[in-house]
N, CA, C and O atoms as a DFTB+ gen file, in Angstrom:
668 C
 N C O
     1  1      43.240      99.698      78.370
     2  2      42.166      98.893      77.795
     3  2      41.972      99.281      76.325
     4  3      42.327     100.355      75.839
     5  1      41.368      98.281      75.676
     6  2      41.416      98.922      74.065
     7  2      40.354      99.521      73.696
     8  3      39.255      99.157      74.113
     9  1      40.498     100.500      72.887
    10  2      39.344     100.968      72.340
    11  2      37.980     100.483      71.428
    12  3      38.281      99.622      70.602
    13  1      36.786     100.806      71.423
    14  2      35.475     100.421      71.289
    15  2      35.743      99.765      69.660
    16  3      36.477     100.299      68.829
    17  1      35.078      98.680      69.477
    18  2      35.477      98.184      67.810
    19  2      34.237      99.183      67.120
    20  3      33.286      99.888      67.455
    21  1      34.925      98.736      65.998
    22  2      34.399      99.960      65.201
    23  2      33.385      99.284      63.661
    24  3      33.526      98.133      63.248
    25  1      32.633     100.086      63.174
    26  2      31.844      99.651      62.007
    27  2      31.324      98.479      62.007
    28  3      31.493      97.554      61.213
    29  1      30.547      98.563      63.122
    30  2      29.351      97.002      63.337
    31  2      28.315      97.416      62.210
    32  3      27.883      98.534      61.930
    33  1      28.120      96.514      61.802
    34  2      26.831      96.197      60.932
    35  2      26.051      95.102      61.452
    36  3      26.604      94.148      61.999
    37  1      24.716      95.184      61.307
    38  2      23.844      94.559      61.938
    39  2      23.109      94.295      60.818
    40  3      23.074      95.175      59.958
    41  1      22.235      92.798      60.554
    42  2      21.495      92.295      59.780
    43  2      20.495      91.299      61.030
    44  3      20.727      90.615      62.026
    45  1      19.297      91.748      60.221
    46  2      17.921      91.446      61.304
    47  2      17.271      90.200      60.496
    48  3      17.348      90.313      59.273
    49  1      16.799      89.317      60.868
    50  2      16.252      88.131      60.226
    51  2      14.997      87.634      60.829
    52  3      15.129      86.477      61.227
    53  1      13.901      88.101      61.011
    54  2      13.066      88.202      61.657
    55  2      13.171      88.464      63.336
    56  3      13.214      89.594      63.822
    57  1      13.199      87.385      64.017
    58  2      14.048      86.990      65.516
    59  2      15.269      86.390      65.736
    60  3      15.460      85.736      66.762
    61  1      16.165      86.545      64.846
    62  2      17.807      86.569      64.955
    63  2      18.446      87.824      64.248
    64  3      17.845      88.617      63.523
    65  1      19.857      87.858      64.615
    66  2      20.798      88.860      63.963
    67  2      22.277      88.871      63.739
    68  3      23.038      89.018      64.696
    69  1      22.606      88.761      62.825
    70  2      23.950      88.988      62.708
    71  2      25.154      90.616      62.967
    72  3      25.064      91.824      62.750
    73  1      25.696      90.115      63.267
    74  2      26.427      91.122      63.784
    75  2      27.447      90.799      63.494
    76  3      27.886      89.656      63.621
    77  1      28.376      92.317      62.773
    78  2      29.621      91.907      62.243
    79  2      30.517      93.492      63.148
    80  3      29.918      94.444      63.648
    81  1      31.777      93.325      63.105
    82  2      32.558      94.576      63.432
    83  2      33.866      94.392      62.865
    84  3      34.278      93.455      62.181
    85  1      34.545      95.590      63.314
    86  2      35.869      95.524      63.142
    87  2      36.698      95.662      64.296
    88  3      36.179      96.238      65.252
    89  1      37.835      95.272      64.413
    90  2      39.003      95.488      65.213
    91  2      38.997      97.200      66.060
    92  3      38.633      98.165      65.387
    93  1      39.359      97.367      67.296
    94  2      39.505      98.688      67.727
    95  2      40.873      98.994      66.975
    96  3      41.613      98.201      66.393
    97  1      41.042     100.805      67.207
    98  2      42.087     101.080      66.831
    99  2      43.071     100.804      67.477
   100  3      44.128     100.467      66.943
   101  1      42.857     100.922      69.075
   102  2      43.664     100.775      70.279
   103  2      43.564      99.773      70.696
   104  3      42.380      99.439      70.651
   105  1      44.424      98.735      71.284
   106  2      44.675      97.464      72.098
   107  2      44.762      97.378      73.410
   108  3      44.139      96.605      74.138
   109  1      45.731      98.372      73.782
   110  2      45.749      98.837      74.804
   111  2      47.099      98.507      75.117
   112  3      47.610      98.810      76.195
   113  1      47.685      97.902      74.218
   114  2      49.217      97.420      74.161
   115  2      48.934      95.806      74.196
   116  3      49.694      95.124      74.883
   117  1      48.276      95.415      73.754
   118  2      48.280      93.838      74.598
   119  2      47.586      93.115      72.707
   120  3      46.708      93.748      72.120
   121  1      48.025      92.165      72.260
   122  2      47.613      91.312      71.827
   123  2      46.489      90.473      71.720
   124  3      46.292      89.815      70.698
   125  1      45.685      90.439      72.758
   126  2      45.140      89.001      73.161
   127  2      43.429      89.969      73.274
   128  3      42.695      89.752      74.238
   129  1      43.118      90.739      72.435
   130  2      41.630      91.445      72.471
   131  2      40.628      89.977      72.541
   132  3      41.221      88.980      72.130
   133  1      39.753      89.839      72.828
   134  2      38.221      89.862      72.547
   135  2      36.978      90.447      72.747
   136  3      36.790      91.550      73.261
   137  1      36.376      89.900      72.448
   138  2      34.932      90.661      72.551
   139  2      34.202      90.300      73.346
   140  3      34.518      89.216      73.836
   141  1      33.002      90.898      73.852
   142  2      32.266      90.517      75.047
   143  2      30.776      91.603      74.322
   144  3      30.747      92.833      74.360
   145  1      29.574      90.600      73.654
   146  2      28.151      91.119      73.405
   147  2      27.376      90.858      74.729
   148  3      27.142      89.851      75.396
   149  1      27.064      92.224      74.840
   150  2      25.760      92.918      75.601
   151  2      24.383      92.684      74.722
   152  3      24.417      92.875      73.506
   153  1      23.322      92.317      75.298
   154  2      22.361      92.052      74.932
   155  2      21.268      92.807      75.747
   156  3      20.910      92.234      76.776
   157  1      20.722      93.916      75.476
   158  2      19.715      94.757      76.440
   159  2      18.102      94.743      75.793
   160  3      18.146      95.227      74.662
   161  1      16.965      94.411      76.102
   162  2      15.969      94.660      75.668
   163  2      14.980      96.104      76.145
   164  3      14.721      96.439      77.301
   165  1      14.649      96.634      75.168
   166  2      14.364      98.217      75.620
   167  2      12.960      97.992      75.053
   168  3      12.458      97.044      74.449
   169  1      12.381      99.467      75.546
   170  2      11.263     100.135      75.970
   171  2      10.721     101.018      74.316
   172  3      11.512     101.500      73.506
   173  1       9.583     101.018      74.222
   174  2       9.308     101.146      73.145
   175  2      10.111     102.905      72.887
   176  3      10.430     103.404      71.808
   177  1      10.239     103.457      74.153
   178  2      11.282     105.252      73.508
   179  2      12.897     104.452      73.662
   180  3      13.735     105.018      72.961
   181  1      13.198     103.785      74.102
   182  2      14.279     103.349      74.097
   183  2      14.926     103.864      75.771
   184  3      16.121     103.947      76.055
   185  1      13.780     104.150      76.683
   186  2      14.073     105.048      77.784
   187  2      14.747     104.070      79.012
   188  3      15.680     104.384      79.751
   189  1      14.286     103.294      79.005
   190  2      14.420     102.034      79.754
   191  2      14.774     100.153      79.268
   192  3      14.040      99.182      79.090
   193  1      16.407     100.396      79.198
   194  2      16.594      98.742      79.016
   195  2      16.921      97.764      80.048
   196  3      17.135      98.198      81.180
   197  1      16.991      96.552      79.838
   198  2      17.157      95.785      81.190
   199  2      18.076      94.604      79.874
   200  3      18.075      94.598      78.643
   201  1      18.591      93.951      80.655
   202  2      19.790      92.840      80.231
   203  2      18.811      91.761      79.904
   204  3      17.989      91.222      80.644
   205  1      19.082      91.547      78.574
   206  2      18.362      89.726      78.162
   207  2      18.201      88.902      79.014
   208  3      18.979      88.831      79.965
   209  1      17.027      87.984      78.862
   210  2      17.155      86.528      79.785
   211  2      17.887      85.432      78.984
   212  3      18.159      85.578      77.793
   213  1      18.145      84.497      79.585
   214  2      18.773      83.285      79.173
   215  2      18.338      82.949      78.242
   216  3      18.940      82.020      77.706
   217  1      17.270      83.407      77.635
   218  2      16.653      82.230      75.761
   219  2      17.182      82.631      74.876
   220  3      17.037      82.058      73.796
   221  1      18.268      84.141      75.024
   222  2      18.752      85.076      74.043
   223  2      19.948      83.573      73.445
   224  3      20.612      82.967      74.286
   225  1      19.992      83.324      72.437
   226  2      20.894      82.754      71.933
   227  2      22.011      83.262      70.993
   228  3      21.748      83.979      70.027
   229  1      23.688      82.738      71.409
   230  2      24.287      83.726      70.928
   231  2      25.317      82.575      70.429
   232  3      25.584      81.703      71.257
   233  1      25.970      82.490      69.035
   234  2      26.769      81.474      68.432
   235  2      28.048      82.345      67.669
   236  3      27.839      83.317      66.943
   237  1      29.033      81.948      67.895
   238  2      29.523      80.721      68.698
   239  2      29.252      80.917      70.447
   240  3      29.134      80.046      71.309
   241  1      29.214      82.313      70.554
   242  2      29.192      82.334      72.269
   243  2      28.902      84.180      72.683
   244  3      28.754      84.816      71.639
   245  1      28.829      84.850      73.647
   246  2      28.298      85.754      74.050
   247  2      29.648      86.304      74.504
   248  3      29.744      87.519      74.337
   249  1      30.504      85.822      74.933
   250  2      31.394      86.715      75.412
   251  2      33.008      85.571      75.515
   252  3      33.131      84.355      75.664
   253  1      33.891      86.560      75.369
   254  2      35.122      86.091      74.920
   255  2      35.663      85.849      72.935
   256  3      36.656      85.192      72.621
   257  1      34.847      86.463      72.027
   258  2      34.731      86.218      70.984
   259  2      35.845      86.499      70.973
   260  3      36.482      87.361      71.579
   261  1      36.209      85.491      70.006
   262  2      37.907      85.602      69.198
   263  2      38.019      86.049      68.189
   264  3      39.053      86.669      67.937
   265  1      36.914      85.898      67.133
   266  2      36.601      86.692      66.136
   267  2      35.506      87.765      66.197
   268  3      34.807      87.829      67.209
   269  1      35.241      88.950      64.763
   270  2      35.051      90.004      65.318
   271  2      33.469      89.957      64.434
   272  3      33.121      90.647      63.475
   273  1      32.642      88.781      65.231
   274  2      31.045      88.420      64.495
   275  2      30.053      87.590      65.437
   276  3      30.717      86.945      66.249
   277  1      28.788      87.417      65.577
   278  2      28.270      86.813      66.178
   279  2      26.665      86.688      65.891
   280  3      26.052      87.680      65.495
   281  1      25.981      85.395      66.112
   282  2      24.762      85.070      65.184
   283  2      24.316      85.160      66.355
   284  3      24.978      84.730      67.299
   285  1      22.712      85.927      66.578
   286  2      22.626      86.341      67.897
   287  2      20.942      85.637      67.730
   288  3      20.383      86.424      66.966
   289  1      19.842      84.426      68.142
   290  2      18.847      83.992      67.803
   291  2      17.720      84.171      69.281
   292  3      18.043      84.729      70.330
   293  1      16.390      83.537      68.989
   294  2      15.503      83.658      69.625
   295  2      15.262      84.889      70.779
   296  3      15.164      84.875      72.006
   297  1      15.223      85.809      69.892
   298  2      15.173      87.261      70.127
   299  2      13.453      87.421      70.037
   300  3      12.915      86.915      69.052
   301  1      12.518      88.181      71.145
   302  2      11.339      88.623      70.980
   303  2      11.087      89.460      69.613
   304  3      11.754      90.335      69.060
   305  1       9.713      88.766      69.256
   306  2       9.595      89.383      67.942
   307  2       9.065      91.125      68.144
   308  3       8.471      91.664      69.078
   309  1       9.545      91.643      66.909
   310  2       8.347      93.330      67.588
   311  2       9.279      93.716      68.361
   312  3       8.610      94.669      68.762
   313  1      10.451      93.847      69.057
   314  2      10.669      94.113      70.011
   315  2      12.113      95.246      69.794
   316  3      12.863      95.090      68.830
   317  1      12.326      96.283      70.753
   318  2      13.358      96.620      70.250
   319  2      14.865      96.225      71.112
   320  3      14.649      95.722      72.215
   321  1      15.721      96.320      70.899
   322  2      17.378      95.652      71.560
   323  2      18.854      96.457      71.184
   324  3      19.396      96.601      70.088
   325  1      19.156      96.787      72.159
   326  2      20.487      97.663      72.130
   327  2      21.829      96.586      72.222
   328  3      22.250      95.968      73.200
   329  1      22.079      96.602      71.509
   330  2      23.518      95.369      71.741
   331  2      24.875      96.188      71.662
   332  3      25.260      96.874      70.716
   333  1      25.690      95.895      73.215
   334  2      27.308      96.315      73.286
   335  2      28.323      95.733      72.552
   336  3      28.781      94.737      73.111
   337  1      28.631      95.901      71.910
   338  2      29.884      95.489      71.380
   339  2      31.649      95.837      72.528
   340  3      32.592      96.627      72.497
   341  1      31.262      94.852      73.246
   342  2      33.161      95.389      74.226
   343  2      34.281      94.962      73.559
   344  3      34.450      93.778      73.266
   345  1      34.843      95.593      73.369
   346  2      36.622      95.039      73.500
   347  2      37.544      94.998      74.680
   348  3      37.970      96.055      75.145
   349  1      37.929      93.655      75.271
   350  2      38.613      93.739      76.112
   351  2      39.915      93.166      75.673
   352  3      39.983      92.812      74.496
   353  1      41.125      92.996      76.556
   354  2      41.674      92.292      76.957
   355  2      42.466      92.013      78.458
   356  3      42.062      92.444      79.538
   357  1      43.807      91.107      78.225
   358  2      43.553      90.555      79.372
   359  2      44.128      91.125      80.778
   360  3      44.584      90.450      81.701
   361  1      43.999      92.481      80.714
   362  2      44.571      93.152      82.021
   363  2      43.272      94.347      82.211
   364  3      43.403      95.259      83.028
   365  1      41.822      94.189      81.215
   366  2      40.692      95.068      81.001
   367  2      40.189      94.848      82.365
   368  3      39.911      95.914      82.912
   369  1      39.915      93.459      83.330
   370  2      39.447      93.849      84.366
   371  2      39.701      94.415      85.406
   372  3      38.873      94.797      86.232
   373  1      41.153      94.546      85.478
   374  2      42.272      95.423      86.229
   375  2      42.144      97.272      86.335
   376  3      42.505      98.005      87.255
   377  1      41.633      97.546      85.303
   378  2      41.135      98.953      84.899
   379  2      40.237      99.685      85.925
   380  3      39.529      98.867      86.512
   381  1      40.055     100.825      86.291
   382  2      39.299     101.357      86.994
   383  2      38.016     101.740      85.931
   384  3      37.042     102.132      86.573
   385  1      37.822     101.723      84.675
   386  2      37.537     101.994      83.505
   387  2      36.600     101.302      83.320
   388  3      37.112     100.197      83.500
   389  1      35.000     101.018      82.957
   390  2      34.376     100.181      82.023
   391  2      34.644      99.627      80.652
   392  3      35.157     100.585      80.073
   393  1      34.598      98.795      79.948
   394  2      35.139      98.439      78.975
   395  2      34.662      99.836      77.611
   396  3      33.546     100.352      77.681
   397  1      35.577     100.227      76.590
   398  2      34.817     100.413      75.765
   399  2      33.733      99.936      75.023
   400  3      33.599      98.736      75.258
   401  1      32.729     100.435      74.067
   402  2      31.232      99.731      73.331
   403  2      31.139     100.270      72.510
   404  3      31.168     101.500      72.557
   405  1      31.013      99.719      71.590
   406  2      29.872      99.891      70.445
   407  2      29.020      99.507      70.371
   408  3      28.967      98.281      70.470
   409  1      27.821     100.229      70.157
   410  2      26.415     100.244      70.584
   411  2      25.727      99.838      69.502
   412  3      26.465      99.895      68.519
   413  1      24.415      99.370      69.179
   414  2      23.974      99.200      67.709
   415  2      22.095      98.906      68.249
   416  3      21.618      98.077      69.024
   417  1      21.548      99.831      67.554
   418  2      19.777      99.505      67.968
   419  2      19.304      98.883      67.157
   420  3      19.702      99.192      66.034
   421  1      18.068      97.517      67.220
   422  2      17.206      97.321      66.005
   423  2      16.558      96.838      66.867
   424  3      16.701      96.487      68.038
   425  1      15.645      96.873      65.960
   426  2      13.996      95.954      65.740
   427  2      13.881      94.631      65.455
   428  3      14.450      94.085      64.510
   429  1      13.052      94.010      66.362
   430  2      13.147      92.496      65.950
   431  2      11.587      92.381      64.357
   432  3      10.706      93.228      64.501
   433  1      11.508      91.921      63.758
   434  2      10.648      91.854      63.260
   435  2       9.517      90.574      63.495
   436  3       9.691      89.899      64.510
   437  1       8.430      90.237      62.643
   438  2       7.295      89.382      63.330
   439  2       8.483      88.310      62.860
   440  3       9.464      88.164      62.131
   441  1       7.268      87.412      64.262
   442  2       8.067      85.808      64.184
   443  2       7.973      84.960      63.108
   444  3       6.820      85.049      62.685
   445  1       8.641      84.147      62.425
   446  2       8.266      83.566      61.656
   447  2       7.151      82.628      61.604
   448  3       6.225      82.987      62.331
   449  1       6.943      81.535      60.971
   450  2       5.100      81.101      61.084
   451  2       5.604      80.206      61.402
   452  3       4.515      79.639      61.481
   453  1       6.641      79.055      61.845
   454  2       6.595      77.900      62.851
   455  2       6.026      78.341      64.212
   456  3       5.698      77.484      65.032
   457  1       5.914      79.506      64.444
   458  2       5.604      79.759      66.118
   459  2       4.378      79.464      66.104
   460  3       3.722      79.728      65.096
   461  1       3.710      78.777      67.348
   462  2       2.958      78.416      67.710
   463  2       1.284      79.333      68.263
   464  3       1.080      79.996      69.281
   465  1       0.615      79.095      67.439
   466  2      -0.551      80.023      67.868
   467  2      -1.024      80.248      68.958
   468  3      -1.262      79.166      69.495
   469  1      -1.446      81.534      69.939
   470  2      -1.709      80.958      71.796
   471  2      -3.010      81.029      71.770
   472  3      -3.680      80.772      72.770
   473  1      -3.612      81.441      70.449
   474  2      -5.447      81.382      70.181
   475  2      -5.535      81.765      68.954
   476  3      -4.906      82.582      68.281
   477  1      -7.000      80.581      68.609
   478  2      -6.875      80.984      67.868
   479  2      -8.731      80.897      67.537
   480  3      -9.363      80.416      68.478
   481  1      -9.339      81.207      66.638
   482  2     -11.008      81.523      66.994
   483  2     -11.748      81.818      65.762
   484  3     -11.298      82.459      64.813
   485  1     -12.963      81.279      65.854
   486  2     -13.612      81.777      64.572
   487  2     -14.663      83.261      64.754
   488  3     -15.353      83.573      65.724
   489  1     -14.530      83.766      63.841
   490  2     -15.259      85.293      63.987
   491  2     -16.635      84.750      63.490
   492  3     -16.589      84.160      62.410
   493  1     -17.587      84.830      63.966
   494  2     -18.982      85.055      63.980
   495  2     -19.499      86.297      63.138
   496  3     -19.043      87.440      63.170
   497  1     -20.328      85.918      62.539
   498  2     -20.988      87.227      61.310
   499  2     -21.539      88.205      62.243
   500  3     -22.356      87.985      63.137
   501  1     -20.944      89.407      61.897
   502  2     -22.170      90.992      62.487
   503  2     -20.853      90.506      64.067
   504  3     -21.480      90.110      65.050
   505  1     -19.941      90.522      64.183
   506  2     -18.855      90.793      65.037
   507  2     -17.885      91.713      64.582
   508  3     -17.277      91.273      63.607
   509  1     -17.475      93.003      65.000
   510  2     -16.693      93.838      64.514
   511  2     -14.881      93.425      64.717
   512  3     -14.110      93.825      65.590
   513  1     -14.672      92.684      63.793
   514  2     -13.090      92.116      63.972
   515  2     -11.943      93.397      64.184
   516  3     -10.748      93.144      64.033
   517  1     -12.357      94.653      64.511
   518  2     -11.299      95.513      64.545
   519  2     -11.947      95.720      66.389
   520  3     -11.148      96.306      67.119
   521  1     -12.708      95.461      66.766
   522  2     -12.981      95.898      67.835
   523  2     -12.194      94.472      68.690
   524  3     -11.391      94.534      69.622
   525  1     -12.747      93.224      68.000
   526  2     -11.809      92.220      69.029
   527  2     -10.199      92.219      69.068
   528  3      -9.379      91.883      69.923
   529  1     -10.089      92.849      67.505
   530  2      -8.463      92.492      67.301
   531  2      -8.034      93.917      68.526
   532  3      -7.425      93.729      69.579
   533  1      -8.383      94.865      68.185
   534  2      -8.038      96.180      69.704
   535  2      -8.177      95.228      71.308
   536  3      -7.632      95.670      72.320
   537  1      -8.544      94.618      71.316
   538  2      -8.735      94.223      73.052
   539  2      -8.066      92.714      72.853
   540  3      -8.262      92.029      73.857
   541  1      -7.331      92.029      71.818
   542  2      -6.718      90.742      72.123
   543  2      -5.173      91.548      72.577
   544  3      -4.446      91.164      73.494
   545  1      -4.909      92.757      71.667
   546  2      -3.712      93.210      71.306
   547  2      -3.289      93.936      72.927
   548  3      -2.130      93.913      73.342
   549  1      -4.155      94.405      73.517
   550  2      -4.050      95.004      74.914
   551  2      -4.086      94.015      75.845
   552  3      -3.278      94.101      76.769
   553  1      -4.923      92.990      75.810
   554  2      -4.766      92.159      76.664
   555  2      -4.273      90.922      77.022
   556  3      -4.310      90.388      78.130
   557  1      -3.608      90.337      75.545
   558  2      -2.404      89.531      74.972
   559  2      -1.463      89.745      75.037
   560  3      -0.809      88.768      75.404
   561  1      -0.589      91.081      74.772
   562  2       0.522      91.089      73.786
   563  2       0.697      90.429      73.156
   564  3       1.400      89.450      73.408
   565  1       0.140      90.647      72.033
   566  2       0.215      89.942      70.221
   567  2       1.427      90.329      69.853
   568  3       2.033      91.321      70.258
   569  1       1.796      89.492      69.037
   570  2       2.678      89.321      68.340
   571  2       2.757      89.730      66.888
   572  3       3.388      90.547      66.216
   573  1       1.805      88.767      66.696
   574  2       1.696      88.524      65.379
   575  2      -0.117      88.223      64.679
   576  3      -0.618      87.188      65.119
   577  1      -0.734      88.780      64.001
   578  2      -2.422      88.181      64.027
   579  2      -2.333      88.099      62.337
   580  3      -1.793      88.796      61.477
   581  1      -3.087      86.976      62.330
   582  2      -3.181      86.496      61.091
   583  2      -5.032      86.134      60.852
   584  3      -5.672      85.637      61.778
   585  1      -5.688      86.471      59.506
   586  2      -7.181      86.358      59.418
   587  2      -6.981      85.482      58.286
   588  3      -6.306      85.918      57.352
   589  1      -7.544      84.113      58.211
   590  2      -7.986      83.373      57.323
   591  2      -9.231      83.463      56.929
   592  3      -9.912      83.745      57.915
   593  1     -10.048      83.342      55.735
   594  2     -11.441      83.409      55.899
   595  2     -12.336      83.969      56.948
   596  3     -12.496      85.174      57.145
   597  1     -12.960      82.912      57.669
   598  2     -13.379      83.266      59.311
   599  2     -12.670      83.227      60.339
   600  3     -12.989      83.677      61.440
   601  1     -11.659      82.687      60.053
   602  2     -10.426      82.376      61.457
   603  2      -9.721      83.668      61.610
   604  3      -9.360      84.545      60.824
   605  1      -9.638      83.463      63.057
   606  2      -8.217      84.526      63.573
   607  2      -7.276      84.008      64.023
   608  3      -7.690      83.433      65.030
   609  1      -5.998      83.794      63.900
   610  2      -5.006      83.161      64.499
   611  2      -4.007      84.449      64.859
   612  3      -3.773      85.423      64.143
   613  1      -3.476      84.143      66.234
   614  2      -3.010      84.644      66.981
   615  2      -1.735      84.240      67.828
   616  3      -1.753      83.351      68.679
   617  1      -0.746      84.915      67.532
   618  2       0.878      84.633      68.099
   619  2       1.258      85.469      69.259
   620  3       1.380      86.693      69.192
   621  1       1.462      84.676      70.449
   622  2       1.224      85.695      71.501
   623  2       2.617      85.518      72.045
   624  3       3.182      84.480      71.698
   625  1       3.514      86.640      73.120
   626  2       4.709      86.125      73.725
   627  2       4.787      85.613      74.813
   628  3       4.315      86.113      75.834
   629  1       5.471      84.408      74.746
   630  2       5.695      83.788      76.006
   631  2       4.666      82.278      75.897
   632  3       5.110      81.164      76.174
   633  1       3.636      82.469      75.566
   634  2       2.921      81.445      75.511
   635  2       2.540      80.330      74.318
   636  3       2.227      80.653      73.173
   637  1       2.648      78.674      74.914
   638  2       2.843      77.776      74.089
   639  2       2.045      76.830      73.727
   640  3       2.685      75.928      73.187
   641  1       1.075      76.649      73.772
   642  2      -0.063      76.209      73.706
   643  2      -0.908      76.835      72.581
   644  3      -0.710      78.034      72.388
   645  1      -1.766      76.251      71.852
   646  2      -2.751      76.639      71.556
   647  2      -4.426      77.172      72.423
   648  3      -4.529      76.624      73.521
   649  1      -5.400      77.922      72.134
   650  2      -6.513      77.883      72.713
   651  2      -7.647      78.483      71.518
   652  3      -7.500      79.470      70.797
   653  1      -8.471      77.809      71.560
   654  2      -9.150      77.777      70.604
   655  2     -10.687      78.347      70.970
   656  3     -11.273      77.622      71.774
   657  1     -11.399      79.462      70.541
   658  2     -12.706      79.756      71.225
   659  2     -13.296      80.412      69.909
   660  3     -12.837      80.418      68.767
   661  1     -14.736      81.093      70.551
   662  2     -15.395      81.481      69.442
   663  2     -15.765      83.216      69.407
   664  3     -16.081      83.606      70.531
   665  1     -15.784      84.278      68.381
   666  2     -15.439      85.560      68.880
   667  2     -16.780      85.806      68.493
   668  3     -17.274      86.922      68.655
């Protein structure tokens, strides 16, 4: 089997990423390498990851890459992600061996401002806005909080809707 590609660079774009590498040294004798990206979402120590869901978007494709790059989108914002880099080819599943990896960690950063607010509220005078923003953030998962004048607007995950109340 061939060996792990080498010198990935990673570029973060709020909730997408590019990912670039190079060729392994080893082939394994065989011609016909591609690649195969792992997509893991982890735990704020990095102690515990679990495999992406289906919204992870990956261009041209997630696995079988022919070339040695991939635009990786709608990634949780805030969030952190371990991505494999495999090299296989075509006698790799034959192996008693897991594929080699190159591994690469980042941070997603906040979402950009097309995302949709999941509340959003006007602050009332003699209301302590650090005391509501502490209990939206625990009991939301915020995203993203934004203060206009009197407004609070609020980017929450997972949810698509607006809701609108008074704090």
């Amino acid at each position: 089997t061939p060996s792990a590609p080498l010198g990935v660079i990673s570029s973060v774009n709020e909730t997408s990423l590019n990912l670039e590498w190079s060729a392994p040294h080893e082939t394994g004798g065989r011609e016909d390498v591609v690649y195969n990206v792992i997509c893991k979402s982890c735990n704020a120590g990095r102690s515990t990851c679990t495999r992406c869901g289906d919204n992870v978007q990956f261009v041209p494709r997630q696995l079988g890459l022919t070339e040695p790059h991939v635009y990786i989108s709608d990634l949780l914002a805030h969030t952190q992600y371990t991505f494999e880099i495999q090299a296989v080819n075509g006698v790799s599943d034959q192996s008693p061996h897991p594929p080699q990896f190159a591994a690469v960690n980042i941070t997603t950063n906040q979402a950009g401002k097309g995302n949709i607010p999941c509340l959003r509220g006007i602050l009332n005078k003699g209301v302590d806005q650090n005391l509501i923003l502490d209990g939206l953030v625990k009991n939301l998962g915020l995203l993203d909080i934004e203060t206009e004048a009197n407004s609070l607007i609020c980017f929450c995950e997972g949810i698509k809707r607006g809701l609108k109340t008074v704090f």
